[in-house]
Residue frames relative to the residue before (quaternion, step in Angstrom):
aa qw qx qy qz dx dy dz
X 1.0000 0.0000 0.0000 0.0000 0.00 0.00 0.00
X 0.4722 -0.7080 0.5119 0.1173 3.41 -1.24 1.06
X 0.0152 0.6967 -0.6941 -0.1806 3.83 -0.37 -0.02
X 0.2105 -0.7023 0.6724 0.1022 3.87 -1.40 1.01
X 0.1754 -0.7048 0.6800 -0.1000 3.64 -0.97 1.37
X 0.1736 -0.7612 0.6188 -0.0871 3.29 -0.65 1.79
X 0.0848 -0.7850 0.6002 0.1278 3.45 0.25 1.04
X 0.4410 -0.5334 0.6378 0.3381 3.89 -1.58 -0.01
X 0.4418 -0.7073 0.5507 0.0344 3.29 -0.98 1.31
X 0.8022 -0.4213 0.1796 0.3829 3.41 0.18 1.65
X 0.1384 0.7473 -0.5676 0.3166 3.88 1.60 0.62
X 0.7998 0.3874 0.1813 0.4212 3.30 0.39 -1.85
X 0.1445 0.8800 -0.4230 0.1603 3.77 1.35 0.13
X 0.5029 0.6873 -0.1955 0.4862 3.72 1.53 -1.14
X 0.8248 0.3335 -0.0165 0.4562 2.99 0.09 -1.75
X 0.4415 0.6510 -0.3640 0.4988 3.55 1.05 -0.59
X 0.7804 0.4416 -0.1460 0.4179 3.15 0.32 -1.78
X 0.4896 0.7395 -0.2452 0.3916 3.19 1.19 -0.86
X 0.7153 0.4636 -0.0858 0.5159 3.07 0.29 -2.34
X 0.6625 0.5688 -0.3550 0.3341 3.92 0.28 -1.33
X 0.7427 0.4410 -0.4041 0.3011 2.96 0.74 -1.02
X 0.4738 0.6836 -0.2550 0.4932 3.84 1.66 -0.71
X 0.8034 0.0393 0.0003 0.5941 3.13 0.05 -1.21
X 0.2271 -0.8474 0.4798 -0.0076 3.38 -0.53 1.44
X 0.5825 0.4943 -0.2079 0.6108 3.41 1.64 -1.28
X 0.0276 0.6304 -0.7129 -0.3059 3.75 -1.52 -0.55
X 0.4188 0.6195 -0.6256 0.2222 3.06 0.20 0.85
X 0.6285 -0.5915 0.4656 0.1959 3.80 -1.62 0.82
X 0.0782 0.7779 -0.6178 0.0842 3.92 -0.79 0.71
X 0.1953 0.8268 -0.5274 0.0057 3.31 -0.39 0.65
X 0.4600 0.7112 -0.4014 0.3486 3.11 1.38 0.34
X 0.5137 -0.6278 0.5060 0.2932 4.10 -1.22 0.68
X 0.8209 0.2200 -0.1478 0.5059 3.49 -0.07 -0.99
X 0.2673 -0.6528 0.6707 0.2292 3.08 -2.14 0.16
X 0.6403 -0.4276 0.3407 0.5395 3.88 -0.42 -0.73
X 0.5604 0.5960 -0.2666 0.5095 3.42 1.58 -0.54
X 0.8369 0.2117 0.0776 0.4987 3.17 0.09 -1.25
X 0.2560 0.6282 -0.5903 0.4375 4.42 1.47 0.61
X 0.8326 0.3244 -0.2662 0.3615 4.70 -0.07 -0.49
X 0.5605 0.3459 -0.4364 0.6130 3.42 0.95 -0.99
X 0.7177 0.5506 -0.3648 0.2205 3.92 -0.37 -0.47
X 0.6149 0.5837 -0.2006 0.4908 3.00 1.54 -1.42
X 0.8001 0.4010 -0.1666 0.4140 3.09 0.62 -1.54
X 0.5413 0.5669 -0.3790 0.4919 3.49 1.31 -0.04
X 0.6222 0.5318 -0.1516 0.5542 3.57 1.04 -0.66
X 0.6465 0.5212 -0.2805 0.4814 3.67 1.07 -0.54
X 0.7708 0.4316 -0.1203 0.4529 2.95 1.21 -1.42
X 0.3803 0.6713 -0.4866 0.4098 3.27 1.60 -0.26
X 0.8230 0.2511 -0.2801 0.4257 3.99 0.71 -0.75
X 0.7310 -0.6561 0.0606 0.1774 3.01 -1.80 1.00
X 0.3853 0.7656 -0.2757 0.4352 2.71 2.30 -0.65
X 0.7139 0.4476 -0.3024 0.4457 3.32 0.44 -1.19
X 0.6243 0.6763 -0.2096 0.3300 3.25 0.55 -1.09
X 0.5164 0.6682 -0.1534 0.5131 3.45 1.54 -1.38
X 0.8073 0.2664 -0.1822 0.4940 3.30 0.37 -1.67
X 0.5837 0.5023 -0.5401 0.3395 3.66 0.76 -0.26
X 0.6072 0.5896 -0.3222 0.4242 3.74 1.14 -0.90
X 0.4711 0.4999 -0.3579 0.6326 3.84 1.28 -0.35
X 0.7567 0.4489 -0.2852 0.3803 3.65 -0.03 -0.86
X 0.7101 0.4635 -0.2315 0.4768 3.28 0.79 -1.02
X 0.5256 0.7549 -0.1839 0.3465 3.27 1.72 -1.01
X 0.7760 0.4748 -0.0429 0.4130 2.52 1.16 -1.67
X 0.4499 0.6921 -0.2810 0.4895 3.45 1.60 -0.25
X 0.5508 0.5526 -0.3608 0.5110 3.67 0.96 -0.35
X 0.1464 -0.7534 0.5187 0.3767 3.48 -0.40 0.48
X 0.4391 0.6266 -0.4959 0.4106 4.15 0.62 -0.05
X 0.7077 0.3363 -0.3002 0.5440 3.91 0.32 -0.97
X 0.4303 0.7579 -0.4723 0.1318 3.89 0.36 -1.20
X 0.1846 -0.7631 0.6192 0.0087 3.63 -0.10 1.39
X 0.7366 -0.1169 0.0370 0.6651 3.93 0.11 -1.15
X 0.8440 -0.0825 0.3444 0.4029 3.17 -2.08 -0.44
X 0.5151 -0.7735 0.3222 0.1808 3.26 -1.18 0.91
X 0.7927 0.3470 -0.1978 0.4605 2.61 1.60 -0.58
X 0.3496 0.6481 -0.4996 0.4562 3.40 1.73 0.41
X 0.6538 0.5885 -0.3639 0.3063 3.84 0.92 -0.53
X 0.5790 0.6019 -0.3068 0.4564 3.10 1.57 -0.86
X 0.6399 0.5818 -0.4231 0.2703 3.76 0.91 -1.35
X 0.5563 0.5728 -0.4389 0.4121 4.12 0.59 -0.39
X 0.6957 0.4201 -0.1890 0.5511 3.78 0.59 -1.47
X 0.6638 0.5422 -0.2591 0.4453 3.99 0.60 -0.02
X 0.5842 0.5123 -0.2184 0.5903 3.15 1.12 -1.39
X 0.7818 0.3422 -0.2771 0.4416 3.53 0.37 -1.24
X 0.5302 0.7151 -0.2387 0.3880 3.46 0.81 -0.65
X 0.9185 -0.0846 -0.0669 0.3804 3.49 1.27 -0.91
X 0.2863 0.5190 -0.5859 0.5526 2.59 1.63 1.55
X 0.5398 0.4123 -0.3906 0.6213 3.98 0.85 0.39
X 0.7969 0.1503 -0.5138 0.2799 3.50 -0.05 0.03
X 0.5246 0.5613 -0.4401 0.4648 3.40 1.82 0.14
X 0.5964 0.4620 -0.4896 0.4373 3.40 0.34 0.49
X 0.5399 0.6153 -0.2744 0.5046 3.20 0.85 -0.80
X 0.6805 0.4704 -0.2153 0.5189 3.64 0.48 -1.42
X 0.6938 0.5554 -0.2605 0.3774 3.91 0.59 -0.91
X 0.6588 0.4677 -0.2452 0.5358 3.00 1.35 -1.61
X 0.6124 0.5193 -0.4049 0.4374 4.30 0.55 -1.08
X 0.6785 0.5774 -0.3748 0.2565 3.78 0.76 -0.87
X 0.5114 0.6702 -0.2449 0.4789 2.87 1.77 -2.21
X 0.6429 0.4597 -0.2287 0.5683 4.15 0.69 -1.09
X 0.8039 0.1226 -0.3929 0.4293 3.31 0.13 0.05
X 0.4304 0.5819 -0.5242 0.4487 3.71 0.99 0.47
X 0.7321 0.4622 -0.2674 0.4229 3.35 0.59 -1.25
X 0.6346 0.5667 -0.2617 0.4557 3.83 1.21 -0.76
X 0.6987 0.5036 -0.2447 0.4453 3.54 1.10 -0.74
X 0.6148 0.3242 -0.3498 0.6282 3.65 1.64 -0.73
X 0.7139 0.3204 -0.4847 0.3908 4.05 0.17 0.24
X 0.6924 0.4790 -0.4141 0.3458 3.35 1.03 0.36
X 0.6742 0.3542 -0.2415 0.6014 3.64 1.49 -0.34
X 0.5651 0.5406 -0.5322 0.3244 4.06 0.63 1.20
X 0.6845 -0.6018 0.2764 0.3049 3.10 -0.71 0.60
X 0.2683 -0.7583 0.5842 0.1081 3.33 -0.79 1.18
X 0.0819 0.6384 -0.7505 -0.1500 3.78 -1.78 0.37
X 0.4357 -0.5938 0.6737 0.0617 2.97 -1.34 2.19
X 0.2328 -0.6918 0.6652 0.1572 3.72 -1.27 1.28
X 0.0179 -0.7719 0.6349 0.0256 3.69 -0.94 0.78
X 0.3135 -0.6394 0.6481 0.2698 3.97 -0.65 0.05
């Protein structure tokens, strides 16, 4: 498959120049995470909801020995479980994006010019 790129013919020469200087690549990314930066992100984002949040306050709760309902670390197994079957979805879905980004970024392109 061919992608066709209709560039403006020097309308806009300024801005062009402008923009190049920003966006140097043309290449597509639409993926969130790198290999660096896939946990502090995730887990910032996880925690961003309230659910999660809830059980971390139980956990942490539960660390007191005066409140202590069960075992300390049975509290932890709910917030975990969820935790990384979300970041393995997450992780699956960022790859699938960068599979799909790498074949629209290395296929062949025909630039229309008059």
């Amino acid at each position: 498959k061919l992608r066709i790129v209709i560039p403006d013919n020097g309308r806009q020469w300024k801005d062009w120049k402008q923009a190049s200087v920003f966006y140097s690549g043309n290449r597509i990314q639409t993926t969130k995470y790198t290999w660096l930066t896939f946990l502090p992100r995730n887990l910032l984002e996880q925690f961003h909801r309230l659910g999660n949040i809830y059980f971390l306050f139980l956990v942490v709760l539960n660390w007191f020995p005066q409140v202590e309902v069960f075992h300390q670390e049975i509290t932890m197994l709910p917030l975990i479980t969820v935790l990384l079957s979300s970041m393995t979805k997450d992780a699956i879905e960022d790859y699938r994006k960068y599979q799909f980004d790498k074949k629209i970024n290395f296929s062949k392109t025909k630039v229309y010019d008059k």
